[in-house]
C-alpha positions in Angstrom: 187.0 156.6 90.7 188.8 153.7 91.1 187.4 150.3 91.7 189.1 150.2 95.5 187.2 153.5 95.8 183.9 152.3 94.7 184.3 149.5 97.4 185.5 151.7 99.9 182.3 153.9 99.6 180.0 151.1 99.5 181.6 150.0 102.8 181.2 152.6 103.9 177.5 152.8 103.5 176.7 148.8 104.1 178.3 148.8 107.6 176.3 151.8 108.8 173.2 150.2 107.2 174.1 146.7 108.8 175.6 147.8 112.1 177.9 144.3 111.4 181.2 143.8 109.9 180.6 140.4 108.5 177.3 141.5 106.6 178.7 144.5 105.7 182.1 142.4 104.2 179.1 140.1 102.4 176.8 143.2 101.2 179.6 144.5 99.5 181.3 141.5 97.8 177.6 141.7 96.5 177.7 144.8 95.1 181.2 145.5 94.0 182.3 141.6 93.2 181.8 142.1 89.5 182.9 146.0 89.1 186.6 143.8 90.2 187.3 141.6 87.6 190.8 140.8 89.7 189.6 138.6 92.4 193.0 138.5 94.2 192.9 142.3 94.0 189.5 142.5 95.1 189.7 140.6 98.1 192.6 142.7 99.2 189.9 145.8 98.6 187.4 143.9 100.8 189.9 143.7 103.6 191.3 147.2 103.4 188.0 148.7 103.3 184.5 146.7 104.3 186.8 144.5 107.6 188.4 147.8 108.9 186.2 150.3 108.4 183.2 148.7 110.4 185.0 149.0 113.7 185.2 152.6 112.7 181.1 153.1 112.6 180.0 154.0 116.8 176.9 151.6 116.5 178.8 148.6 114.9 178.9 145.8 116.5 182.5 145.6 115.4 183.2 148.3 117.7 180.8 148.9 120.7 180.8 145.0 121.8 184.7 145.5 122.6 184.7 148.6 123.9 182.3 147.9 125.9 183.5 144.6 127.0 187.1 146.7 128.2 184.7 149.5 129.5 186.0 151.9 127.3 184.2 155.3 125.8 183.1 155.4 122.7 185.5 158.1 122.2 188.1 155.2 122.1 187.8 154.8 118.2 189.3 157.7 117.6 192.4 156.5 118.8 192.2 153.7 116.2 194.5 155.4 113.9 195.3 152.3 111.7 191.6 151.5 111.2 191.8 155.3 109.3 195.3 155.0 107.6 195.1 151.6 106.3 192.0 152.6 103.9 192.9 156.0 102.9 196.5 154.3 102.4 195.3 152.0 100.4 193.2 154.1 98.5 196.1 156.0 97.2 198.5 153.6 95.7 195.4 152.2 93.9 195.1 155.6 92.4 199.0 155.7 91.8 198.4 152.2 90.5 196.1 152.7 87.8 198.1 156.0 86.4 201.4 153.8 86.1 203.4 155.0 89.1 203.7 152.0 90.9 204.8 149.4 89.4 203.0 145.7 90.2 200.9 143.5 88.5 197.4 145.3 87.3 
């Protein structure tokens, strides 16, 4: 697994624990920070993973306080398709990264 894919999943799990996006985005630079030894790359793996998947979590704060604000159903993150792409997008050229495909800075 790749280190954007380690960060993804801990996302994952810290903004369903947390219910917040800005804990989640601190609980895991806490836990991934040093499986990244890039710090430009990582921060770039915190943004594409631990700020845009909290919105995605029903109970986050990220998402119900605006949705709720607008009056709009839960339902209504469904129709967030970037919050889905941009991660899963992401993910991928990471992957194509590390085998050589893509060529950038490592």
């Amino acid at each position: 697994m790749t280190p954007f894919g380690t960060t993804l999943l801990t996302s994952v799990v810290t903004a369903a624990v947390s219910c917040n996006q800005t804990l989640s985005i601190m609980l895991t630079n806490q836990l991934c920070g040093e499986n990244n030894p890039d710090k430009k790359e990582f921060a770039l793996s915190l943004e594409n993973s631990a700020v845009v998947v909290a919105p995605l979590i029903p109970w986050s704060i990220a998402s119900a306080v605006p949705l709720a604000f607008i009056g709009a159903p839960t339902m209504s993150v469904c129709a967030a398709i970037y919050l889905y792409l941009l991660p899963v997008w992401y993910f991928f050229v990471s992957q194509n990264k590390r085998r050589g495909y893509c060529k950038g800075k490592k």
